[in-house]
N, C-alpha and C positions, 0 to 999 in steps of 0.2 A: 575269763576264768583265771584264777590265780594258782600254781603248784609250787610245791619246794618238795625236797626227795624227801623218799621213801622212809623210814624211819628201818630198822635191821630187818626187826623180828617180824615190822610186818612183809618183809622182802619173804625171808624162809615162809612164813605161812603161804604167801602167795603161790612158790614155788610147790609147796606139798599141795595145796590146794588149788592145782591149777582147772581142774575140770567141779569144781566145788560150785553148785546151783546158787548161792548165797548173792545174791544181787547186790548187797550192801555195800560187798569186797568188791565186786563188779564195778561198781560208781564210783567210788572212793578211791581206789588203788588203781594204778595205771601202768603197764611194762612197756618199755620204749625198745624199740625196735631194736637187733644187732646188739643185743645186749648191752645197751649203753646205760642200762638203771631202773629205775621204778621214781613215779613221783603220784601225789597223793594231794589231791583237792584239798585247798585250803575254806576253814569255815568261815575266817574272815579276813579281811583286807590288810595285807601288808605294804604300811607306809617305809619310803627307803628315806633313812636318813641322809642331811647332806649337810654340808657345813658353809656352802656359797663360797667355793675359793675365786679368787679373783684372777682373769689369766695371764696377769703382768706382775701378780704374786710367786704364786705356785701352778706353771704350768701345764703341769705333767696329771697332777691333781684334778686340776679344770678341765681336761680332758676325761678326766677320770671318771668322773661326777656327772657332766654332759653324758657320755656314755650308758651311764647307770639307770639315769633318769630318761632318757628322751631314747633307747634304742631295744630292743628286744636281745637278753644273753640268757642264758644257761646259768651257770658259776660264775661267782666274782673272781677264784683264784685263774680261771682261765681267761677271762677280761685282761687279769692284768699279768700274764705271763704274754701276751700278744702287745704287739710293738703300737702302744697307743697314741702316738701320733703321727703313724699311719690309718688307722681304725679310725680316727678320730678325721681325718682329710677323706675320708671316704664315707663317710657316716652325715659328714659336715650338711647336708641337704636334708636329711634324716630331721636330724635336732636340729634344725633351725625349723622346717616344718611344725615339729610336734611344740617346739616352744611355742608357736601361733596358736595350735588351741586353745591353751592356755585360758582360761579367762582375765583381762586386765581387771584393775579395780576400775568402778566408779567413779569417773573424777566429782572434786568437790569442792562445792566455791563457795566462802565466805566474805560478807558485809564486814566492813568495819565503821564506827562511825566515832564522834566524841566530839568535843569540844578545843577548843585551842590548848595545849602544852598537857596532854594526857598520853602522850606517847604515841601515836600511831604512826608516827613518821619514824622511829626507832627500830618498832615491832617489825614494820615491812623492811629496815635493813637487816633485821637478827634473821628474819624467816629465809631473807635472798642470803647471808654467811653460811646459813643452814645447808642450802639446796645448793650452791655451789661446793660447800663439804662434801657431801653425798655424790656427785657427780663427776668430780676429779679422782673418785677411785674406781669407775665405772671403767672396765676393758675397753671397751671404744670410744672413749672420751678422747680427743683432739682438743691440747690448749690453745691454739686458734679458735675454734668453737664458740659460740654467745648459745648459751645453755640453761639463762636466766635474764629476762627483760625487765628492767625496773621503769615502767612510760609515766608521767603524768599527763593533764591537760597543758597544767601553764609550766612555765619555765622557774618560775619561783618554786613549785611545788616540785619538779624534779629535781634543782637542784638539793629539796631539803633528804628526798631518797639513794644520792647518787644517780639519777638515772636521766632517763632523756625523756622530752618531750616527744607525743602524740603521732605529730603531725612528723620531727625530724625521726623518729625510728621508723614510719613505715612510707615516707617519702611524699605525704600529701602538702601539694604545694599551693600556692595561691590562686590558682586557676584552677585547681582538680575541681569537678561537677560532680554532685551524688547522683550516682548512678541510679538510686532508689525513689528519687521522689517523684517522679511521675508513675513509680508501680502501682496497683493495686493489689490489696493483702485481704488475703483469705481465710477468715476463722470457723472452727467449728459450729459455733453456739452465737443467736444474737446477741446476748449481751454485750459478747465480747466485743463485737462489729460496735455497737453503738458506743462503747467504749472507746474505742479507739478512734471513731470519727469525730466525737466530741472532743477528743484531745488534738486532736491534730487540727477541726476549726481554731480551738481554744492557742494553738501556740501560732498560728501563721499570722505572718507580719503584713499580710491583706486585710483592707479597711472589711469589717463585716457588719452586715445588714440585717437585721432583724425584722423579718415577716411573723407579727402577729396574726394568728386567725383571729377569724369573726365567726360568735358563739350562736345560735338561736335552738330556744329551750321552746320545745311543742308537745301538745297532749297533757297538760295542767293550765291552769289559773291563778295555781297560791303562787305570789309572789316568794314567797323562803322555799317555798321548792322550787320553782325557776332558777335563782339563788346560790341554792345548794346544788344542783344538776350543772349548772355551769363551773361552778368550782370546782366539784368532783372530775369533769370532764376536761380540766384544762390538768390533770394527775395522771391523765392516763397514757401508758406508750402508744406510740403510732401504731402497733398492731393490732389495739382494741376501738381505733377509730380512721379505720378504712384508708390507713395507711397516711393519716394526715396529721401533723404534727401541729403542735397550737403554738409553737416559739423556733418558726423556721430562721434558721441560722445560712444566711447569702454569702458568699465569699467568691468573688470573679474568683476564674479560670480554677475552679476548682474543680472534682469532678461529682456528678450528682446523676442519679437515676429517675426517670418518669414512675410516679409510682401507681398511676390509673390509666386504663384503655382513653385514649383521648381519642387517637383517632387512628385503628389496628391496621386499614385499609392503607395508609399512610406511611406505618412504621412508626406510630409514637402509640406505643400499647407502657405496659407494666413491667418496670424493669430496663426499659430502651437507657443504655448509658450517655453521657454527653458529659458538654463540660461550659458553665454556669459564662455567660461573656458580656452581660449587662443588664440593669436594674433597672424598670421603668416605675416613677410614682405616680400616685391619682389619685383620685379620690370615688368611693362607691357610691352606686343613690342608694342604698338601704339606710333607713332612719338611723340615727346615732350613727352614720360612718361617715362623715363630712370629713375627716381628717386625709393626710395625703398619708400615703400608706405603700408598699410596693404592690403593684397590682397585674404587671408585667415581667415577665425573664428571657432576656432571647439566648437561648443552648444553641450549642452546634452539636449535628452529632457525630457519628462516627462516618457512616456512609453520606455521603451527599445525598443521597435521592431521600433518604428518609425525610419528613414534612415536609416533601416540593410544593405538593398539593394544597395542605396547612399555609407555605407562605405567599403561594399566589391566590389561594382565597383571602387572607388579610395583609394586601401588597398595602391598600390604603394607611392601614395603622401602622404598619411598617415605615412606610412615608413618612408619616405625621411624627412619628417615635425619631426621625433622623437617620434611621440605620441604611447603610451606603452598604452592607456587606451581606452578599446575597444567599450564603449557605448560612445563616444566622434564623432560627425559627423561633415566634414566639408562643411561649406558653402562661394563659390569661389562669386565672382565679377560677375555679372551682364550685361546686359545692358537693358534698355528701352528708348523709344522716349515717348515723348508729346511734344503739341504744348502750346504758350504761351497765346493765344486767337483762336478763334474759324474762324474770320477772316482772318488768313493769312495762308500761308502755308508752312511757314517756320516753323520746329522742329529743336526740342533740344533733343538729344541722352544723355544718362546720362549712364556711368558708376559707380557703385557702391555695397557695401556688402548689398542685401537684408534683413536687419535688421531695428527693429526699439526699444527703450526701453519701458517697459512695466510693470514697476512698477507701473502706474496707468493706465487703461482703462476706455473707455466709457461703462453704461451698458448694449449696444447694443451691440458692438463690444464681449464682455462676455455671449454671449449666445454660448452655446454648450458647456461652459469651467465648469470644478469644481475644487474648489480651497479648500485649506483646513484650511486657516485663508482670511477674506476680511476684508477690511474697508469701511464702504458704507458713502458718504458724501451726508446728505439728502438736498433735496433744495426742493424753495418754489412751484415750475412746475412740482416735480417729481408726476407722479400719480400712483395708486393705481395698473398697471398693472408691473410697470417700477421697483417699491419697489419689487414686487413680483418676477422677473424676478431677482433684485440685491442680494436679499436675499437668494432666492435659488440656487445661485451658490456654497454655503457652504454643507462643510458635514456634520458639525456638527452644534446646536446652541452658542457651549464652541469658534469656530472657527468663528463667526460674531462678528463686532464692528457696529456701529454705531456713527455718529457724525455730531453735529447740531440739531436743536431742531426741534422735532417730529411732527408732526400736521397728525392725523388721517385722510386718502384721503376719500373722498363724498363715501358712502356707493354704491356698484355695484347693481341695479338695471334689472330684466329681461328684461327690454323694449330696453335696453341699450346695455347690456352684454351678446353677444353669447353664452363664456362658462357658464354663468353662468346659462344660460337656457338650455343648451344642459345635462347640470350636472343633472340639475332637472327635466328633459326629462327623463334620466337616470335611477334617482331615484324613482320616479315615475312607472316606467314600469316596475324595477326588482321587 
């Protein structure tokens, strides 16, 4: 509620009209206790001017103005007939508080690009003259202080900005290790996941392997439909063909998931993670597949005991394959059918290595898993149950990253939230 006083005439009416039924006067008008005035409901919002003095300008004023803005008074002439910096040393927790509610802006980040001698090496010095202006008149600004970083990558590029290189401002040195690349990173949406695994095969400086599937078109005769069914089926994503990809991309020690129940009783079901440790080629007896092809993968997984079983039923090919290292399991070629719509009844047989990469997941797909560094990439649909579920896949909090800007999800509610009411059932009755 907002008041400022009384206005005279409505003071006398009030006074004559003190036992007056009129509810209106009731609402509106207000008598303050010990006779100290009348104030009267404002109808609309009174904005206080202020003029932002600075407090190594004027600072009796910035005390002043602090006061006005960030504390609860009465009169401004009784404000400043009171010894304001004192009020102001007492208040000092007050307004610094209420300045935190505040809402900041949005920060805002722009690309710059261009061609050589178009200015952008200029632009980023005028913008830094700019922000260091603004900033040495700020009350708590310390000229010791670095209040503006100018970084490049290379050394030629900062010095064309005045600034420092990358690596010499934040102290990485020739041995520092990314702490990030053996995380796993957690997206909302598959695309994104597929997105991002193909880029990260695409830039790693590991020799990669390409595992073509082997296509067979059943339930026709015509040769152009055979043809055509096989083309169309080498277009399709992995999730419209039983999780089997037709241009499997190999890459040692990378890390990769089982994408079919091989063998559940074992531990190598749908989703089991591992990490890729060597390629074996051969050749298939299916007609037209004489060629040598990869036709073996030995993964490690995560627990030893998962495919004990799996590698002491095929010790022999293990043998034969040369592998000396005994938590190593391998995983053979495939096959599965799907059809290409739901209308015909023609299938598509696909041979291939039950693999998929897995350097990024969905956070759905990541349930049951525990990882021991993530990177969770926040988006603006993610909610409050899906954070929770991303985040708790870590074992530690030193093992979580986060990336993207944060926005607190809608508070969980019991009208809404089963566990949250089941919790409180809980709590309640112990």
């Amino acid at each position: 509620m907002y008041f400022n006083s009384c206005p005279p005439d409505q003071r006398v009416f009030l006074k004559k009209e003190k036992n007056c039924d009129d509810e209106s006067n009731k609402k509106t008008v207000y008598e303050l206790k010990k006779n100290s005035g009348f104030l009267t409901k404002r109808n609309k919002r009174l904005a206080i001017q202020f003029r932002n003095y600075k407090e190594g300008e004027d600072k009796l004023n910035f005390q002043r103005e602090n006061l006005m803005l960030f504390t609860s008074w009465r009169t401004e002439p009784s404000l400043l007939d009171s010894d304001l910096p004192m009020k102001f040393s007492e208040k000092l927790e007050v307004i610094q508080t209420n300045r935190i509610k505040t809402n900041p802006p949005e920060p805002f980040y722009h690309f710059l690009s261009g061609g050589a001698g178009v200015g952008k090496s200029t632009l980023i010095y005028a913008i830094k003259q700019v922000l260091e202006r603004f900033w040495v008149h700020q009350p708590s600004n310390k000229p010791e202080d670095i209040n503006i970083l100018a970084v490049a990558p290379t050394g030629k590029a900062a010095i064309g900005i005045n600034g420092t290189t990358i690596d010499s401002a934040f102290g990485f040195g020739f041995n520092v290790k990314d702490k990030l690349h053996k995380v796993t990173t957690l997206y909302y949406c598959n695309a994104d996941v597929d997105a991002f695994n193909n880029l990260f095969l695409a830039v790693s400086p590991i020799e990669k392997i390409v595992s073509r599937a082997l296509d067979l078109c059943s339930g026709t005769k015509s040769r152009s439909t055979i043809t055509y069914m096989l083309s169309q089926a080498q277009k399709l994503q992995h999730k419209k063909t039983q999780n089997m990809q037709y241009l499997l991309k190999l890459c040692v020690e990378t890390k990769y998931i089982v994408s079919h129940n091989i063998a559940v009783p074992d531990g190598i079901s749908n989703g089991s993670p591992c990490i890729l440790k060597k390629v074996i080629y051969g050749q298939l007896c299916e007609k037209n597949s004489r060629e040598r092809i990869p036709i073996r993968a030995y993964v490690q997984f995560e627990k030893e005991s998962t495919g004990e079983k799996t590698r002491r039923r095929l010790q022999n090919i293990i043998k034969a394959d040369g592998i000396t290292e005994k938590n190593w399991t391998p995983i053979q070629r495939i096959c599965r059918s799907f059809s290409l719509s739901e209308n015909t009844h023609i299938q598509v047989t696909r041979n291939q290595l039950p693999l998929l990469p897995s350097n990024a997941r969905t956070i759905h797909c990541s349930q049951s898993c525990t990882y021991d560094n993530i990177l969770v990439f926040l988006n603006k649909t993610l909610s409050r149950k899906l954070l929770y579920t991303a985040c708790s896949r870590v074992t530690s909090l030193s093992g979580l990253y986060l990336s993207g800007i944060y926005k607190k999800p809608a508070r969980a509610t019991l009208e809404n939230d089963p566990s949250l009411r089941e919790m409180t059932r809980m709590r309640d009755e112990a």
